[in-house]
Backbone bond lengths (Angstrom), bond angles and torsions (degrees), N, CA, C in turn:
res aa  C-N    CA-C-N  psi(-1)  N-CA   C-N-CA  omega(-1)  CA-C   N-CA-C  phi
1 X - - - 1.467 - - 1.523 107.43 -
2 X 1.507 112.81 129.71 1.563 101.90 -158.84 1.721 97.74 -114.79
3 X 1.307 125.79 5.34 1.506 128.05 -173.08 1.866 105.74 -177.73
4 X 0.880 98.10 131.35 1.530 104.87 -174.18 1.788 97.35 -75.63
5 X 1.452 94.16 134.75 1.537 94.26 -165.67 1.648 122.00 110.01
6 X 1.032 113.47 -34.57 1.217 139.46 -154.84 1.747 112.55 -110.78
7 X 1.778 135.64 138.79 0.875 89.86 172.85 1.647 80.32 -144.33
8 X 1.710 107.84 171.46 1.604 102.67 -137.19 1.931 87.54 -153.43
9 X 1.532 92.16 -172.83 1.974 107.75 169.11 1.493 87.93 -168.36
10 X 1.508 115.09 141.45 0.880 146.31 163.97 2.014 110.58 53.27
11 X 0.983 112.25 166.11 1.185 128.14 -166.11 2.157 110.07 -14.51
12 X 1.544 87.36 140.93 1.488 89.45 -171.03 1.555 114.23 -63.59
13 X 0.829 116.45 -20.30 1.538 109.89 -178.73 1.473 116.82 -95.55
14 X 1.737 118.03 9.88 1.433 108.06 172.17 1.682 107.20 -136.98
15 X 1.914 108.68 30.88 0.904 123.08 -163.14 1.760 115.99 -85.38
16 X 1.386 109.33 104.35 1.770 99.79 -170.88 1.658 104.62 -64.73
17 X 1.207 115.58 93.87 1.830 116.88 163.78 1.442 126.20 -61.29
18 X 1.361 88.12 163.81 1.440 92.96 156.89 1.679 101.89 -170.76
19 X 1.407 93.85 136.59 1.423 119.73 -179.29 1.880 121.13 -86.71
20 X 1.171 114.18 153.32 0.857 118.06 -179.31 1.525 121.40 -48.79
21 X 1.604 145.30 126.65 1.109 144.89 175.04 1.795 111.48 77.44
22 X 1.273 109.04 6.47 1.663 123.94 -174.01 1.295 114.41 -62.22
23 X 1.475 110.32 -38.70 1.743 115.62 -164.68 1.343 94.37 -99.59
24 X 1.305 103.75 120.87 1.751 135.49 152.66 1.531 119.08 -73.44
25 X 1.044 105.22 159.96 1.735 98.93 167.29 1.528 115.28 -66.27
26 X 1.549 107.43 -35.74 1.721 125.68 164.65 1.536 110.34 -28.27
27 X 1.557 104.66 -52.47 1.660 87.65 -179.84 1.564 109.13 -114.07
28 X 0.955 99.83 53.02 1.967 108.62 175.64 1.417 94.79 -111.92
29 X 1.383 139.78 110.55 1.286 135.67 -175.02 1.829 112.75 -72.66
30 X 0.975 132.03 145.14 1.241 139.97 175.75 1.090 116.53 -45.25
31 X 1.847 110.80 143.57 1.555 90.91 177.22 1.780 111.50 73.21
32 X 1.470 139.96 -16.83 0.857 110.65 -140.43 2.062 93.21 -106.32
33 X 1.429 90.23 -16.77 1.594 105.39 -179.46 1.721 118.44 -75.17
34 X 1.446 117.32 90.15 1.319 113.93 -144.84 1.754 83.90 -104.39
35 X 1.888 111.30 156.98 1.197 114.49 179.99 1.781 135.76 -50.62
36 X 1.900 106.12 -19.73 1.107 107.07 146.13 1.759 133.61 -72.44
37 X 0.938 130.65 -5.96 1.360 130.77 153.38 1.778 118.94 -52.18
38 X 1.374 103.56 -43.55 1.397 105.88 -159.24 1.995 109.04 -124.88
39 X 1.410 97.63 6.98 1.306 124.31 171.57 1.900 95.12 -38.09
40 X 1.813 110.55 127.08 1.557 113.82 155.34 1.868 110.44 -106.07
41 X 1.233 97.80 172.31 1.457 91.50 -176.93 1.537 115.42 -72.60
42 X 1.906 82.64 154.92 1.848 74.85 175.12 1.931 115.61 74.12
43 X 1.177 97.61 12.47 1.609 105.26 -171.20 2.314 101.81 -61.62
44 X 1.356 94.44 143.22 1.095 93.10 172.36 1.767 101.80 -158.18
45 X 1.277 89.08 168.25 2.030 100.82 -178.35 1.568 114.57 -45.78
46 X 1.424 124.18 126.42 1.115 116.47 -158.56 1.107 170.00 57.02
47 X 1.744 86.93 16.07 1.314 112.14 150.22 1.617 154.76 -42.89
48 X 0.981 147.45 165.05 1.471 126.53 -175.33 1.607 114.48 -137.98
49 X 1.142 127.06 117.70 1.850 113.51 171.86 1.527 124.60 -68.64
50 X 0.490 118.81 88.03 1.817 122.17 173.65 1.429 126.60 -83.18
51 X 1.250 125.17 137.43 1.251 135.57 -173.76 1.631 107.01 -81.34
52 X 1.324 116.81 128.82 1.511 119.05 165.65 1.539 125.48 -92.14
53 X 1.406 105.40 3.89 1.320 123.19 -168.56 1.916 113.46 65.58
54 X 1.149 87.97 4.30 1.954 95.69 153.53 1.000 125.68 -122.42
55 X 1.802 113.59 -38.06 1.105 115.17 -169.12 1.936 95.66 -163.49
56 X 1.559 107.65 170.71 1.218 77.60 -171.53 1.874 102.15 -120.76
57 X 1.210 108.84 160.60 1.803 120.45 -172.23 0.980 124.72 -116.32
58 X 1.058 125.84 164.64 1.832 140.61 176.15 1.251 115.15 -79.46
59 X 1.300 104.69 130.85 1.871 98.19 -176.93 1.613 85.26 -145.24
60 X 1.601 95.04 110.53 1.692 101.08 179.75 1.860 113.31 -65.35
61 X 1.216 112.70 173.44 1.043 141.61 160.35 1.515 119.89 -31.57
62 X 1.342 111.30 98.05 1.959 94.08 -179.11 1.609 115.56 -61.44
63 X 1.535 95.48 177.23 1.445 101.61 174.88 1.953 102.92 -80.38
64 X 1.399 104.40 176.54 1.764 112.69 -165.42 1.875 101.41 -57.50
65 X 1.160 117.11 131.58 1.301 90.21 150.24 1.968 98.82 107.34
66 X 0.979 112.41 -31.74 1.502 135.74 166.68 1.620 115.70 -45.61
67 X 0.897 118.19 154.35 1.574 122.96 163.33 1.530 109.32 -160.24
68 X 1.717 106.82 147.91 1.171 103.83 173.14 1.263 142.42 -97.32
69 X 1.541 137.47 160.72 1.294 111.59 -161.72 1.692 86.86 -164.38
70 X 1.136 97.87 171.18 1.608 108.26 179.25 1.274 121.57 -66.45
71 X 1.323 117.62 141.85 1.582 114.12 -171.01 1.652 90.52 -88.68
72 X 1.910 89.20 163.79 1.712 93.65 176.53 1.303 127.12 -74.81
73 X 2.224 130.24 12.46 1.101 95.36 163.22 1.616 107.62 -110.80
74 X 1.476 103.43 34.61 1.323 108.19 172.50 1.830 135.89 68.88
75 X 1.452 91.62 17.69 1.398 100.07 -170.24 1.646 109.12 -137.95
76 X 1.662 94.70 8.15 1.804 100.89 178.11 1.556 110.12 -144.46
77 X 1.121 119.48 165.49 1.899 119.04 156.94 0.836 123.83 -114.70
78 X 1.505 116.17 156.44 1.543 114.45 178.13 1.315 92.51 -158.61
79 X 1.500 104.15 173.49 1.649 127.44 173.00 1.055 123.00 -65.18
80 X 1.640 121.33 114.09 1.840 97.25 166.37 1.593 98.18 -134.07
81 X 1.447 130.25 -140.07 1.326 141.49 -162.87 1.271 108.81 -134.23
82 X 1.376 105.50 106.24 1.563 118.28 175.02 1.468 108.09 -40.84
83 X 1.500 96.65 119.72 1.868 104.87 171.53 1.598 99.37 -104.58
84 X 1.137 140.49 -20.10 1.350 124.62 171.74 1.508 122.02 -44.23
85 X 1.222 95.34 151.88 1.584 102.18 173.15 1.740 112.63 -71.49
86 X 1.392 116.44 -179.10 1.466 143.77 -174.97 1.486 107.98 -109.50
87 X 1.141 118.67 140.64 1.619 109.89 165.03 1.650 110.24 126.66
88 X 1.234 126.00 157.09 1.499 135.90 148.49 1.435 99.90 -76.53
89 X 1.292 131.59 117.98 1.380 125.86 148.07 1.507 111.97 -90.95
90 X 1.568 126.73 135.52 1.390 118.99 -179.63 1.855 91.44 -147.28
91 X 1.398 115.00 144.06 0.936 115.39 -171.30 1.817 103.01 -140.13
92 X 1.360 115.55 -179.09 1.727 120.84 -173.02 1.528 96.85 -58.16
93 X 1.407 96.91 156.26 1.160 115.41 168.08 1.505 118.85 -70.23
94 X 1.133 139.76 -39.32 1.069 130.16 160.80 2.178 109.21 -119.80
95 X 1.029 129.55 163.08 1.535 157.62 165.19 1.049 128.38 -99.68
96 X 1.298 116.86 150.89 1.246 121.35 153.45 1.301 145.31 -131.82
97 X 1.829 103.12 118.10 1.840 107.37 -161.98 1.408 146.46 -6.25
98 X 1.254 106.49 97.54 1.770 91.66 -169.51 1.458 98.50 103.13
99 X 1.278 123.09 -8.96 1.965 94.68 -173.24 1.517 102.65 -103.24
100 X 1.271 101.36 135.36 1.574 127.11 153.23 1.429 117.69 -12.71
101 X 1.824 137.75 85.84 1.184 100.07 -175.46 1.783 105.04 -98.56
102 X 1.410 106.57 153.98 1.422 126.76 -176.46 1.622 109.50 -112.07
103 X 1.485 101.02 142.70 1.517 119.37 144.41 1.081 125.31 -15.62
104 X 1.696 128.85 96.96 1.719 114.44 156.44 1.140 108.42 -102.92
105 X 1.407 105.59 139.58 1.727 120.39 -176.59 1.419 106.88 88.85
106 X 1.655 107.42 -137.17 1.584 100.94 -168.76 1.909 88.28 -158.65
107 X 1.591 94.20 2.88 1.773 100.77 173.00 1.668 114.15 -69.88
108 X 1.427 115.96 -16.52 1.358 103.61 164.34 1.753 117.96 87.84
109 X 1.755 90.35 -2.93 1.623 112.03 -167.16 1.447 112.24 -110.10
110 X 1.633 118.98 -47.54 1.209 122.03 -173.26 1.716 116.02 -98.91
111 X 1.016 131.26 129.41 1.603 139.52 153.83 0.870 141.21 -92.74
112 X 1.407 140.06 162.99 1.395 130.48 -157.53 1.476 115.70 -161.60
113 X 1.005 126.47 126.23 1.293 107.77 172.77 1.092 139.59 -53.71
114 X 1.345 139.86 -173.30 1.556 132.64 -136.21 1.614 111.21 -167.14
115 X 1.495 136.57 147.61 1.009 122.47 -170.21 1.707 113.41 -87.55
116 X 1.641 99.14 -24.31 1.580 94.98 169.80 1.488 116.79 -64.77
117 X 1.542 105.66 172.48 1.706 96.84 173.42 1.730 81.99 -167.08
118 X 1.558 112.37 155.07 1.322 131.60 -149.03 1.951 92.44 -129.25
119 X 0.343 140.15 85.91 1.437 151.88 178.91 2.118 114.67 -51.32
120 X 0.702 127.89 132.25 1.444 147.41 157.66 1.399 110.28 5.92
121 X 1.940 110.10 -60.50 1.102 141.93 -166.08 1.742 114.45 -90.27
122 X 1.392 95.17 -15.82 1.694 96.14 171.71 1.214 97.06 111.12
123 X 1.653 143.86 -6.52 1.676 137.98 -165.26 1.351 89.10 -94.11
124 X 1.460 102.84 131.68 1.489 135.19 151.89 1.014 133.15 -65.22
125 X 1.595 146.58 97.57 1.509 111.43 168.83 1.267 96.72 -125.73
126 X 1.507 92.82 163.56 2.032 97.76 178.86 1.883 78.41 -155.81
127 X 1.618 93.32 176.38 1.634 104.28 172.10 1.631 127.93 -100.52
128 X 1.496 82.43 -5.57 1.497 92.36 166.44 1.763 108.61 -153.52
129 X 1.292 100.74 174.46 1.752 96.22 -171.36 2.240 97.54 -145.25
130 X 0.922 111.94 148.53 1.332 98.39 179.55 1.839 90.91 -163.98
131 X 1.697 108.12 122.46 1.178 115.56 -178.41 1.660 111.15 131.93
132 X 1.092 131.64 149.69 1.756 125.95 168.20 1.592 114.49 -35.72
133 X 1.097 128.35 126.57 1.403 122.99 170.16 1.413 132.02 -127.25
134 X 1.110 129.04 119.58 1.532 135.38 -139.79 1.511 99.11 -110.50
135 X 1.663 100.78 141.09 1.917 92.47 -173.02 1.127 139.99 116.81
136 X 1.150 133.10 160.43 1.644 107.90 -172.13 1.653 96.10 -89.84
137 X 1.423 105.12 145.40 0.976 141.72 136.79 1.747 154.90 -27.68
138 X 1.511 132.62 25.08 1.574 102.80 -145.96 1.219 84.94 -129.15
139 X 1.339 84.60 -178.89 2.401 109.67 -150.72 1.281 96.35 72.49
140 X 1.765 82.80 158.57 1.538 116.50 173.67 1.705 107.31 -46.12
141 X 1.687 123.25 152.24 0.676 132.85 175.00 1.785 114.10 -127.01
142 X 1.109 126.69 109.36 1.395 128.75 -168.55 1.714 108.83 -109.58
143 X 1.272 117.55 158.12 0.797 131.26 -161.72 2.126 143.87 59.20
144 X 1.375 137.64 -148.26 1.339 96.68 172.63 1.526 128.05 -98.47
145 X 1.400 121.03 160.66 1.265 120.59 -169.97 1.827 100.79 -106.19
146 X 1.304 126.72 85.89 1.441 111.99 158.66 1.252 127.26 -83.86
147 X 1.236 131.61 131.01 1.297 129.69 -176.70 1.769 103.54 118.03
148 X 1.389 102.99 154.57 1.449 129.99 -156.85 2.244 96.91 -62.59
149 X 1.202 125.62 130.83 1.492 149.88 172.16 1.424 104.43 -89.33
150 X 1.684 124.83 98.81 1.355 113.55 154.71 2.325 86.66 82.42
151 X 0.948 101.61 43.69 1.872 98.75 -178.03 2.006 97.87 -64.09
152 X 1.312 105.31 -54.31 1.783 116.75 -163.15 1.858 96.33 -101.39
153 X 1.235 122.15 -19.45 1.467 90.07 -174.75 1.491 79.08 -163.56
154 X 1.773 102.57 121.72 1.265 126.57 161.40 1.714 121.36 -15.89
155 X 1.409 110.23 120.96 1.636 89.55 179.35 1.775 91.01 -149.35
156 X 1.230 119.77 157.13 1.514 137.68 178.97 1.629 87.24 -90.62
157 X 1.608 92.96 141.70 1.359 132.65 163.44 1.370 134.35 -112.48
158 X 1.388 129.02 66.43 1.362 123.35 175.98 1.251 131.00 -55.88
159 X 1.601 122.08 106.79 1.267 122.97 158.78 1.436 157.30 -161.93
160 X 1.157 156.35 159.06 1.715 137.84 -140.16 1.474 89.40 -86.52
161 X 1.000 115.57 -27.84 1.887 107.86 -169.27 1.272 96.16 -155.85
162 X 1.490 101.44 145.99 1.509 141.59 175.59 1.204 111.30 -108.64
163 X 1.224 139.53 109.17 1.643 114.37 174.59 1.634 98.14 -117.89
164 X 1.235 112.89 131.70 1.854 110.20 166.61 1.118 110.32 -107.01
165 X 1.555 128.25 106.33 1.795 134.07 -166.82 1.649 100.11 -54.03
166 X 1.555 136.94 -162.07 1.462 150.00 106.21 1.267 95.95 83.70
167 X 1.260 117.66 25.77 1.599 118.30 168.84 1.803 99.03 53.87
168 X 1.445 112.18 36.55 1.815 129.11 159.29 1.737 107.51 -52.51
169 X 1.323 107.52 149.23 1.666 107.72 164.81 0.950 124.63 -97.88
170 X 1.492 118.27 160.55 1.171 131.56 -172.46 1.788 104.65 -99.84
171 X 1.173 94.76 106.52 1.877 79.69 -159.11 1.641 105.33 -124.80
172 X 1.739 92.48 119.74 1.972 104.27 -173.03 1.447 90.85 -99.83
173 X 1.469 91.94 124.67 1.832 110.80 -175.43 1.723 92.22 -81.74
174 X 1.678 115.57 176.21 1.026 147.99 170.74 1.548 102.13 -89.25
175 X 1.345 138.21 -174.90 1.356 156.82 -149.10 1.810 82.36 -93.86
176 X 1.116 102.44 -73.08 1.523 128.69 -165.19 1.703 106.72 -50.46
177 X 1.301 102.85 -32.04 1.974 97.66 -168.94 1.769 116.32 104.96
178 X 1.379 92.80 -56.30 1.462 82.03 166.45 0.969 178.58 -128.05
179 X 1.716 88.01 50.49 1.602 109.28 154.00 1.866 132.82 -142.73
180 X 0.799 91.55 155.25 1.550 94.60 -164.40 1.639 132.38 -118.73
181 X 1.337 125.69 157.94 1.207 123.52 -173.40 2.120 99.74 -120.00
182 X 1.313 102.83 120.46 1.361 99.83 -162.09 1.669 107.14 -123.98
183 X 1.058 108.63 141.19 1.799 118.29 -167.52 1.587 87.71 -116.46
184 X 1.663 102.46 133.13 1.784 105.51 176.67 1.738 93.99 -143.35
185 X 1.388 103.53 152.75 1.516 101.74 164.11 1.382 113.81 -102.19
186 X 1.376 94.69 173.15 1.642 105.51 -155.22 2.030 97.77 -70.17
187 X 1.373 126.87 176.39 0.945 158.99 168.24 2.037 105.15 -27.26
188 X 1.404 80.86 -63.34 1.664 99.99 -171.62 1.314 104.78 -147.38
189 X 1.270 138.34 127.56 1.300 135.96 -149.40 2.090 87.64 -167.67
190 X 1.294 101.41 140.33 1.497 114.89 171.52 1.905 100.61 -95.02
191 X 0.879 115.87 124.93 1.844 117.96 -161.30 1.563 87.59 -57.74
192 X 1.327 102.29 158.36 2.053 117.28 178.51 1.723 87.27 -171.83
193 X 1.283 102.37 141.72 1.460 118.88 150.26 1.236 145.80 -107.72
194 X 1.564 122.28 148.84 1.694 111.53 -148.05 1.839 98.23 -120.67
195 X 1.074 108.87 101.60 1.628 108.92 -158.69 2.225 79.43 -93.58
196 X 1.379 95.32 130.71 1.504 108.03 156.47 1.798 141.57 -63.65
197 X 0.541 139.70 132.64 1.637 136.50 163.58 1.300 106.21 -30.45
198 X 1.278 116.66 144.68 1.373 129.01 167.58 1.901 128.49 -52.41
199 X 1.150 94.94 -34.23 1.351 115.69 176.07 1.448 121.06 -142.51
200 X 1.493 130.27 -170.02 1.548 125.44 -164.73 1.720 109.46 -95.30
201 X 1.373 119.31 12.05 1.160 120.25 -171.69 1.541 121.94 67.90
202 X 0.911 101.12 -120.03 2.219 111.78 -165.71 1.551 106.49 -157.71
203 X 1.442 115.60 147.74 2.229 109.66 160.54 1.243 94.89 -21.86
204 X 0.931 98.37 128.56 1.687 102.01 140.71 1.369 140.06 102.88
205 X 1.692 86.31 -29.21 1.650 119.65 -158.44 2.083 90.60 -74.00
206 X 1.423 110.58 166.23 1.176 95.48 -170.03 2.152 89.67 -141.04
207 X 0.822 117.54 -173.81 1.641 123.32 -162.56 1.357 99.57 -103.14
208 X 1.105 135.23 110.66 1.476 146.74 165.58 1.505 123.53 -102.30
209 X 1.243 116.78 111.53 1.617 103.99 166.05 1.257 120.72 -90.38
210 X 1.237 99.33 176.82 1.771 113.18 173.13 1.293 113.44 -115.43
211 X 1.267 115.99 49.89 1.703 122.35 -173.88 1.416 122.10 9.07
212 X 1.323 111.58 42.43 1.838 131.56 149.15 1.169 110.28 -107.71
213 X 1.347 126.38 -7.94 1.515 114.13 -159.18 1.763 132.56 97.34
214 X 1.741 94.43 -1.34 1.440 86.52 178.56 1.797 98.07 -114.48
215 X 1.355 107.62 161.90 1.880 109.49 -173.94 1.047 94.82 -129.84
216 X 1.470 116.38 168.92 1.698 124.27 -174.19 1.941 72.68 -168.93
217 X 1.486 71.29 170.29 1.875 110.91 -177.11 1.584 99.19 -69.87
218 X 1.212 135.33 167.85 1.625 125.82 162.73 1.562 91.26 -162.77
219 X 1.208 139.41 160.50 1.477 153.65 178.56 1.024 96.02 -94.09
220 X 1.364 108.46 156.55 1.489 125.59 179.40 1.677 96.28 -117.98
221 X 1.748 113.65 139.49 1.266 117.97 -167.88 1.791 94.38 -108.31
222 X 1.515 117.12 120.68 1.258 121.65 171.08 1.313 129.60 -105.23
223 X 1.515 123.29 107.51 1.668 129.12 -168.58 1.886 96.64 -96.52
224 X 1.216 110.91 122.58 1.201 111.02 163.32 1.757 124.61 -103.33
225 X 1.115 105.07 2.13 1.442 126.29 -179.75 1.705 119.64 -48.04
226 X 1.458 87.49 -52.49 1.656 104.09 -171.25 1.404 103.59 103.12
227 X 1.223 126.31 6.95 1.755 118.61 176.62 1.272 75.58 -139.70
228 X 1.538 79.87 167.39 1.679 92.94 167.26 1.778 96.00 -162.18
229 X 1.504 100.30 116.86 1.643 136.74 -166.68 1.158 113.32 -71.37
230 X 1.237 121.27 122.96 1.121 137.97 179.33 1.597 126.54 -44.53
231 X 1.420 139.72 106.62 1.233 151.65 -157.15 1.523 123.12 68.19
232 X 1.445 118.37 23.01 1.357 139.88 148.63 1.133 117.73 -41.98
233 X 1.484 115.22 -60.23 1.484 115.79 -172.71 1.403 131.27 -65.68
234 X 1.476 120.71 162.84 1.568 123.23 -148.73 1.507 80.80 -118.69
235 X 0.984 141.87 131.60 1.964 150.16 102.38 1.397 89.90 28.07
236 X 1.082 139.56 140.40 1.414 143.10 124.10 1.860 111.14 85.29
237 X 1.347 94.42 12.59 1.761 96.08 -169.20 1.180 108.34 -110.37
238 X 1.115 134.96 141.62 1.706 125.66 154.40 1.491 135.85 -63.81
239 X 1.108 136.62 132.19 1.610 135.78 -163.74 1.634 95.30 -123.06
240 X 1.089 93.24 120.89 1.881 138.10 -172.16 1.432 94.36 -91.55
241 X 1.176 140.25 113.09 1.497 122.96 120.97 1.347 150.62 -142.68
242 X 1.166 99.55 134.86 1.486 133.47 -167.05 2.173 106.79 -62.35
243 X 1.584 103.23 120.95 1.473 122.81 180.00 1.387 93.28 -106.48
């Protein structure tokens, strides 16, 4: 040892040194740092060196199929299981805001835009809808409606026509749901319409048409006599009598 500090072979004055903090990478020759130099334990094929921010560690080889990615406190990596999808996705060159994009083909790759579009605010529109649909509702609605109107919570229906196909009922529930008062047409019927009175009539009064289709209120005429007298009767009234 030819200088404390220093470390040497053979006589002090032809001693190649080296001092503390001396060697650079500059004079580390290329190539010259071979995997036993820097070998960790347990080393095997496909391994990786990683920094711990003290020092640096072995992080073996994942299993097939693995990829790596940042751990969650953000200051290490590790192995986990690709959740991305498969595929080229490629879609139009240009869109339009808010629309729905859909599937073209059945390759699972290309998309396309769509006539619905979902808005900022959460509103839906499309030109047609097919399936249960939950939610409010608003604008006109055209074309047919199958399936239950207002099923869980009462709702108004505006509209010029009602049609019920298959000789279906027309059925006015109770408070409760279940039970009902139901209007059906007959079997085979030549179409006619039954226009109502203007108002609810009077006691008593009972529904009269005028075989066009329009009804009004009319009184009912009551004889308790047991005869019933000649030119008594009213035009358009009913005659009651009481034995």
């Amino acid at each position: 040892m030819a200088n404390t500090g220093y470390i040497g072979i053979g006589p002090a004055d032809r001693d190649p040194t080296v001092s503390d903090d001396s060697v650079t990478t500059a004079k580390i020759q290329n190539n010259a740092v071979t995997g036993a130099k820097i070998a960790m334990t347990s080393d095997a094929a496909g391994d990786l060196l990683t920094y711990t921010g003290t020092d640096y560690t072995r992080l073996g080889i994942g299993a097939v199929g693995k990829v790596l990615k940042v751990a969650s406190g953000g200051t290490a990596v590790e192995w986990a299981t690709d959740t991305a999808g498969t595929g080229d996705v490629v879609g139009p060159a240009s869109s339009t805001d808010d629309a729905l994009a859909k599937f073209d083909s059945t390759t699972g790759k290309v998309i396309q835009n769509s006539n619905a579009t979902l808005s900022d605010a959460g509103t839906l529109t499309a030109t047609a809808f097919a399936g249960p649909i939950a939610g409010a509702v608003t604008g006109n609605v055209t074309g047919n409606i199958d399936g239950t109107v207002g099923a869980t919570t009462p709702s108004t229906v505006v509209a010029t026509q009602v049609d019920i196909t298959a000789q279906g009922d027309l059925r006015l529930q109770d408070t409760t749901g279940g039970e009902y008062v139901a209007i059906q047409a007959p079997t085979a019927v030549t179409s006619w319409t039954l226009t109502l009175p203007t108002n609810d009539g009077t006691a008593s009064q009972f529904l009269q048409t005028d075989g066009a289709g329009v009804s009004t209120w009319a009184t009912v005429i009551t004889d308790t006599s047991g005869a019933w007298t000649s030119g008594t009767s009213t035009t358009g009234k009913a005659l009651v009598m009481g034995f």
